[in-house]
N, C-alpha and C positions, 0 to 999 in steps of 0.2 A: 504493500500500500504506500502510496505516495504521501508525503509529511510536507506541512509546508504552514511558515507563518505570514498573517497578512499583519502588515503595518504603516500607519499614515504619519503622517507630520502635525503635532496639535499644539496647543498652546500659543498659535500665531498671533492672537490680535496685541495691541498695547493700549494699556489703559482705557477710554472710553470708545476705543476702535477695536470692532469682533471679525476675526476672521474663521467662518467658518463653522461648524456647529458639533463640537467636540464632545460634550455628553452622548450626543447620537452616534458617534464613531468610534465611540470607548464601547457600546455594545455591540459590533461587527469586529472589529479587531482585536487580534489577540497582543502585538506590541505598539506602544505609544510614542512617538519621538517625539519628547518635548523642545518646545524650543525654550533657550535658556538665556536668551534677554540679547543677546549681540546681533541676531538679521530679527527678531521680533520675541512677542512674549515679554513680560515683567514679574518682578516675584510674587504680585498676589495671583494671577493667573498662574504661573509655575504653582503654585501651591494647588490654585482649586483643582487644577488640572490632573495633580498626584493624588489628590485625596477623592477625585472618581476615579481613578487610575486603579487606585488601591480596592475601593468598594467594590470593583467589576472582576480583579482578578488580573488585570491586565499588566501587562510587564512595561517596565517605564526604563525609557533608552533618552541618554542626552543626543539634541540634537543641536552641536554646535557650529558653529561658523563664523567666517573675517565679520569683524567689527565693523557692521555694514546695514543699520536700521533703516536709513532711509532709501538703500537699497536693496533692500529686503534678506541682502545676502547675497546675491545674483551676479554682485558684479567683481571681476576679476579683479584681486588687489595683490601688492608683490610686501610681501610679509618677512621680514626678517624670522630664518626658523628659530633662536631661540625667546624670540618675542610669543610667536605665534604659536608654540609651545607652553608660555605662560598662559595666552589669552586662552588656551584648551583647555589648563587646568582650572583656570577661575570658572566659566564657566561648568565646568564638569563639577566642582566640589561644591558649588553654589546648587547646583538643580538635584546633586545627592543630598544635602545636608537638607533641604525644604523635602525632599522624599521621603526619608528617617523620620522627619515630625511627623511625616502622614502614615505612618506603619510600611512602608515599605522600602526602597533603595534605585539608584539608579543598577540595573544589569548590565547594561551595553553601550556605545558609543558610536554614534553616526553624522558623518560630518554633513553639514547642508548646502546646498546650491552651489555658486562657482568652488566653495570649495571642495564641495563633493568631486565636482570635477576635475577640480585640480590634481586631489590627491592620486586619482586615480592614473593621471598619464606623467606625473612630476614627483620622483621618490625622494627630493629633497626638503618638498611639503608633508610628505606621504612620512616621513621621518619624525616629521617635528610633530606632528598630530602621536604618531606612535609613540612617542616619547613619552608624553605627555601621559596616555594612557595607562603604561607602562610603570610612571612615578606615583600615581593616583591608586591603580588597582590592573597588576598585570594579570587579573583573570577576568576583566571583562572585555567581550566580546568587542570586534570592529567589524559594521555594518559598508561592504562598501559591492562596488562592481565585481563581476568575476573579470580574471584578467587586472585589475586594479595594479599597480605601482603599491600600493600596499601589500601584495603578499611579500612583495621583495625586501621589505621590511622591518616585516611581522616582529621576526627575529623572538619566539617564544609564544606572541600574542595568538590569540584564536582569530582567523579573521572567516568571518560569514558573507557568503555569494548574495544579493537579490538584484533582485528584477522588476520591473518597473511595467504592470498591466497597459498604464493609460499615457504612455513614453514612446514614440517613436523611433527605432536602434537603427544605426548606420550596418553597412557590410561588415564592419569590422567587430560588430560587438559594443561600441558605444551608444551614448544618449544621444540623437540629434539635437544643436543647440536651441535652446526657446527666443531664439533671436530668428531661427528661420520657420518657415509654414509649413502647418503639417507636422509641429515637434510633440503636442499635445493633442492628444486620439480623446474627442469626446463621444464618437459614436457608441453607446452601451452596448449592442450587440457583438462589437469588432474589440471590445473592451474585455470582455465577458470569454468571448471565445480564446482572445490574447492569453488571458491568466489562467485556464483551463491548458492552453498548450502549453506555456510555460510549466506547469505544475507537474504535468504527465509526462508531457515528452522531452519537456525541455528542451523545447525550441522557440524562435520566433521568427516572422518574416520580417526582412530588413525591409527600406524604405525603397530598395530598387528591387525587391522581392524572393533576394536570394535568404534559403532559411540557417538562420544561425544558431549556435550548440551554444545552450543558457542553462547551465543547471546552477539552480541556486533554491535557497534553503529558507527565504522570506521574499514576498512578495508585496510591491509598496502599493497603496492606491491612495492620488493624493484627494486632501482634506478642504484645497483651497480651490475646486474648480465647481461649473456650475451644477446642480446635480448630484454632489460627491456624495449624500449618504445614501440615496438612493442607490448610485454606481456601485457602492463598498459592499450592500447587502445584496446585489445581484451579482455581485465579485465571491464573497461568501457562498450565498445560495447553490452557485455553479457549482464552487468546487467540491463542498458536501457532495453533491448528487454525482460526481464525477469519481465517488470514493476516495477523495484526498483529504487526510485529517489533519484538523487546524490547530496544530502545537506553536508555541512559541519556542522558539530558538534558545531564549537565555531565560 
C-alpha cells in the first residue's frame, strides 16, 4: 500500500490580514507548515495556528524563509550563509518554543518560496539552512525537492522527497517558476488526478509532456489559492479511495 503525507503552508496572514482558511485545512491535512513571521505569519497566529495544530493531531513543520514580508518570500535574495543560518535558527526556535506552550513541538523543517528554490539547485544555501537545523535538532526532518542540493548536504540529516499536486514540473524535475503561465494548475480534476499519480506511480507529466520519476513521501497542496479547501479534501478524498494511506512523515 502506498503511504503518503498531505501538507499545506498555514499561518500566512499578518495581523488584521487573513490569508487563507487554516482551521478548515488543519482537518484535510495531516502536516502543517507554519509560517514563522519572516515571508508572513506573526506570533499570535503562530500560536492559534499550533494550538488547532495540536487539537487535530496534526504535525507542525516550521516553515521558514529570507526575510522577505512584503515579498511574501518569493523573491530571490543573496544571503550571507552564516547570516542566513542565524535567521533559520531564530525562526525555527521561535515557532518551536510557541508549539511546546501549545502541547506539542515543531517535527520538521521546510524552507518556503524562493528559498525553497534556492536550496534546492544552490548547496551553499542548501548548507547554511542545514546547519542550522543540524544546531537546533539534528533529528528533525528536511522537507525539500527530490533531486534537491540538499541531499548533498544532509550530511546525517533525514531529508524527505515531496511533490507539489497543484505545481507545474519542468522536464527536469523542477517547479516551473510562478513568474511564468501555467506555473499554478487550478483545474480540480487535473489537480486530483496529479496527486493520485504522484502517490501510486510516482510520476508526473512535465509541462512539454514528457513523464517524470517523483517519488516522494509528502504531498503539498497549497492553502493560498482560490478554492484550496475544497481542492485539499478532493486531494484527500482521491487518495483514500485510490488505497493510499494518509500518514505523516514526522
Amino acid at each position: 500500500m502506498a503511504v503518503i503525507d498531505v501538507n499545506a503552508d498555514l499561518g500566512e496572514g499578518f495581523g488584521i490580514w487573513a490569508l487563507g482558511d487554516d482551521l478548515a485545512l488543519l482537518d484535510v491535512i495531516t502536516s502543517a507548515n507554519v509560517a514563522c513571521g519572516f515571508h508572513a505569519g506573526d506570533p499570535l497566529i503562530m500560536r492559534r495556528v499550533c494550538a488547532a495544530a495540536v487539537e487535530r493531531g496534526v504535525v507542525i513543520g516550521a516553515q521558514v524563509s529570507y526575510r522577505d514580508l512584503a515579498g511574501f518570500g518569493r523573491r530571490e535574495m543573496d544571503v550571507a550563509a552564516p547570516e542566513l543560518t542565524a535567521e533559520i535558527l531564530y525562526q525555527l526556535a521561535a515557532l518551536d518554543g510557541i508549539a511546546r506552550t501549545e502541547g506539542g513541538r515543531v517535527a520538521y523543517v521546510k524552507p518556503h518560496g524562493a528559498l525553497y528554490n534556492r536550496v534546492s539547485r544552490d548547496a551553499g544555501q542548501a548548507q547554511a539552512v542545514a546547519d542550522a537545523v543540524r544546531a537546533y535538532d539534528a533529528s528533525l526532518p528536511l522537507l525539500t525537492l527530490p533531486g534537491s542540493a540538499v541531499y548533498e548536504v544532509a550530511d546525517g540529516l533525514t531529508v524527505v522527497a515531496e511533490c507539489f499536486a497543484d505545481r507545474a514540473y519542468t522536464p527536469s524535475g523542477g517547479l516551473v517558476s510562478r513568474r511564468e503561465p501555467g506555473a499554478v494548475v487550478h483545474d480540480e480534476k487535473a489537480v486530483v488526478e496529479r496527486a493520485v499519480r504522484m502517490a501510486v506511480d510516482g510520476t508526473v507529466v512535465a509541462v512539454d509532456g514528457s513523464e517524470v520519476a517523483l517519488k516522494a513521501r509528502s504531498i503539498c497542496v497549497h492553502g493560498d489559492t482560490p478554492g484550496a479547501v475544497a481542492l485539499a479534501r478532493s486531494v484527500r478524498a482521491a487518495l483514500s479511495g485510490a488505497g493510499v494511506a494518509l500518514e505523516p512523515f514526522a
